[in-house]
N, C-alpha and C positions, 0 to 999 in steps of 0.2 A: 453511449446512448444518443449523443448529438448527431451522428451518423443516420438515426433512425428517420430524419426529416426529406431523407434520397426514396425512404421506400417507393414512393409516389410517382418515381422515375419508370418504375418498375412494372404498373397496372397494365396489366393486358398478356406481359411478358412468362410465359410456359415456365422460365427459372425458379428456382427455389428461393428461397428470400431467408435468409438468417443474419438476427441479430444478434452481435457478441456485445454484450453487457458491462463492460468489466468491472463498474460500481452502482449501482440501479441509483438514481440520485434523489426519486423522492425517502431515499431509507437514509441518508445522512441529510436531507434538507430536515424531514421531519425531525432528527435530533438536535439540528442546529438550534430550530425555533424550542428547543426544550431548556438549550442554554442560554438564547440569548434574553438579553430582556433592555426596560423602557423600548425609543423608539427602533430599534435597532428589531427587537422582538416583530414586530407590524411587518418590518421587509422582509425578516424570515419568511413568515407566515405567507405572505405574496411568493416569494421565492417558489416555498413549497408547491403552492395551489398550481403556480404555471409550471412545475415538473410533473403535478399528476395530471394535467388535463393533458401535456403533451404526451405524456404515458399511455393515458388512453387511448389517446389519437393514433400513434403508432403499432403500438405490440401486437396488437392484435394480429396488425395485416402482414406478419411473418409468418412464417412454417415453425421456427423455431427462434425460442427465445435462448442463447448459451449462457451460463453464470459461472462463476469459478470458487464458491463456497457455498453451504446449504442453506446460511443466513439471507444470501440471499434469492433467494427461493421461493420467499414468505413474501417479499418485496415485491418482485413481478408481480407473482398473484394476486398483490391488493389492488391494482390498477389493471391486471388483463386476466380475469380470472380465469377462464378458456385458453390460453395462450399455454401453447408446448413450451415445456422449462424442461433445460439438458444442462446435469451439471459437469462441466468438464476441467477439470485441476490444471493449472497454468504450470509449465514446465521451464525450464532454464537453459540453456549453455553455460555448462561449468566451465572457467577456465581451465587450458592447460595446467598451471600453475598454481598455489593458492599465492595469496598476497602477506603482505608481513603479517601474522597474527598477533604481534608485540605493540606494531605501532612505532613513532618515534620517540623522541624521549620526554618532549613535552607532551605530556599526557592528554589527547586532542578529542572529542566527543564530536561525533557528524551524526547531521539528519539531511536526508536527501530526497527530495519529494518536488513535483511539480505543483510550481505554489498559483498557479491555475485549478487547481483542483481544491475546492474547500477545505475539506478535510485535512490534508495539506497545511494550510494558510495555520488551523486551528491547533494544529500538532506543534509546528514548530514556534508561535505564540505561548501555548504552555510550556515550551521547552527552554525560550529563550526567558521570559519573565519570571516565570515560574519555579521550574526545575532546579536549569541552572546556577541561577546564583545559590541556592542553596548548597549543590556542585562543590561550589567555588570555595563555601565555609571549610568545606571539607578537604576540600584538593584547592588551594592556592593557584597552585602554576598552571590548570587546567586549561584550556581552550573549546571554545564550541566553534564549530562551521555548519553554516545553514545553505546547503547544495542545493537548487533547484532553478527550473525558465520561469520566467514573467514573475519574481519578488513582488508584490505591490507595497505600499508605505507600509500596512500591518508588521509585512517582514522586515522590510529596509529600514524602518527606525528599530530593531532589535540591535542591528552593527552598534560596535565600537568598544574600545575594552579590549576585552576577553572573548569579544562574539565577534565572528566573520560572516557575511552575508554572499555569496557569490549568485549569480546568475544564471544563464542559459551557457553550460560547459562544455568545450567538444567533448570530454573524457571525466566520468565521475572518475574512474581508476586511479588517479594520486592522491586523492583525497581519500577514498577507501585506504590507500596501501598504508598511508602517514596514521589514519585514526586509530586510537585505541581502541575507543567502543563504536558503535553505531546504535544508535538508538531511537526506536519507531516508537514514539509516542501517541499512538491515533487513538482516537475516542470517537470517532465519528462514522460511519459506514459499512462495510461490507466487505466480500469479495477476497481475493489472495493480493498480495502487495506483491510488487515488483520488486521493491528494494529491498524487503525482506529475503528472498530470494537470492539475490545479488550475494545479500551482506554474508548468508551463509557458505553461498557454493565459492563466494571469495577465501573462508576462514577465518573471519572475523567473528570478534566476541561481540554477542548482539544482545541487548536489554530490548524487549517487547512488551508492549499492551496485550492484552488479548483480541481488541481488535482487530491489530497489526500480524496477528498469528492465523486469522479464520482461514480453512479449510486446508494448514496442514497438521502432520502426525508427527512431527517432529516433538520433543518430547521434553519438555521445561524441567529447566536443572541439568538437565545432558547436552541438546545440543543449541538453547539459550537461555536467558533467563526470565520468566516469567514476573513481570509489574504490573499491579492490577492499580493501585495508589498510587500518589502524587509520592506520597515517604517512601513510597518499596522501592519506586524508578530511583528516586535521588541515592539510597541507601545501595541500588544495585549496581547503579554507574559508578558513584563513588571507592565503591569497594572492588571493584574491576579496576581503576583506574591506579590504585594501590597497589595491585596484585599484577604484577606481571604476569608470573609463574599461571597462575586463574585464568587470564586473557588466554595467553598460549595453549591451556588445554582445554577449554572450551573450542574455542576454534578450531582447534585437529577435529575437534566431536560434530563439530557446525558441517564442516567442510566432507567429512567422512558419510555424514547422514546424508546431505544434500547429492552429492556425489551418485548416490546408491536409491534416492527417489525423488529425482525431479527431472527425470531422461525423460525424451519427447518418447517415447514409444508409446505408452499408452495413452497421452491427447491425441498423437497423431490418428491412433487407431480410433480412437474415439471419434473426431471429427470425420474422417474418411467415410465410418457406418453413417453419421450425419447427412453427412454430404448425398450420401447413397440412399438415403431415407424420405430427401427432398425434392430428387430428382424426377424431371420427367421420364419417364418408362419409354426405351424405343419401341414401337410395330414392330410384333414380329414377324 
């Protein structure tokens, strides 16, 4: 969406103009001011106001607005109600390869998010305060690592212990290989997750939100685990973390599913009609 502030580059110009969304951000500002409260609550609330007026501002002046789950959908709309919405499912590169599906043997919990992004910030706050140590009651030897660019304090005071905070990393991939679970704990937003994606077509045993799941079909219980509560995540990472044997064959199921629907072919073909829909027409 911050990309949206170029359209203006564009006035006069015959080109199609499209927006790709990838989280519509008045739809997780507005939740944030739901959570936060005293003064903290006031900046929310400012936050939000200057994501819809800049919503306003922009949407409109595209041909097409793109989103990658139906949630949000609802979202555009409240700020461009006229504005073409095209929903198009975010695809992957499977690797070659899957990655360890076991993990190493210290039993390692990763969350991997750009902690630029709110949403973000908020996941792995409830993961590291929250969650985890409860984790810990459970599974002693456990570890968390908290993957992602630009940590601010929120994140960087969670290090030490049992938690590891990293950075901006050439390569999520060793830290995927080593962890036992991956776990998206979002509550805040929209959209298809990146690292959700990742974690599956990597082979990894992944515990999810349902926020963390919008807009796929993959199928809770088969190919991850479904945690709606603060107890289901802790009770679901816990008991993966226990279970080898569990980790291993969820992951064959993650990696199998992923595999078989998250090929570029139908975004490709989806964007291509796009593309062809915005264009200017030559004279014949």
């Amino acid at each position: 969406m911050a990309m949206a502030q170029y359209v203006s580059a564009l006035e006069g110009s015959a080109a199609g103009k499209i927006l790709v969304d990838y989280d519509p951000p008045s739809l997780w500002a507005a939740e944030a001011v739901r959570r936060a409260h005293g003064l903290r609550r006031f900046a929310r609330r400012a936050e939000l106001a200057a994501w819809r007026r800049y919503e306003r501002a922009t949407r409109s002046r595209f041909d097409a607005n793109v989103v990658f789950a139906e949630l949000d959908i609802a979202a555009v709309t409240a700020t461009a109600p006229g504005a073409r919405i095209v929903r198009i499912p975010l695809a992957f590169d499977i690797p070659e390869k899957p990655l360890d599906p076991v993990g190493e043997s210290l039993p390692t919990v990763l969350f991997v998010g750009g902690f630029a992004h709110f949403p973000n910030v908020d996941a792995a706050c409830w993961l590291g305060e929250s969650i985890f140590p409860r984790v810990l009651e459970r599974v002693p030897e456990a570890r968390l690592e908290l993957v992602g660019d630009r940590p601010g304090e929120e994140v960087r005071r969670l290090a030490g212990g049992a938690v590891a905070v990293h950075g901006s990393v050439p390569d999520v991939t060793p830290y995927l290989d080593r962890a036992a679970v991956v776990v998206t704990p979002i509550r805040l937003g929209g959209s298809m997750r990146g690292k959700v994606l990742e974690a599956l077509g990597a082979g990894k045993a992944l515990v999810a939100t349902p926020r963390a799941v919008e807009g796929l079909d993959a199928v809770p219980g088969e190919h991850f685990v479904l945690a709606v509560s603060e107890d289901e995540v802790v009770e679901a990472v816990s008991d993966l973390l226990a279970d080898s044997a569990k980790r291993r064959d969820l992951a064959r199921r993650a990696r199998e599913w992923a595999s078989a629907n998250l090929t570029w072919d139908g975004p490709l073909a989806d964007f291509a009609h796009l593309y062809a829909s915005v264009s200017p027409r030559q004279a014949p």
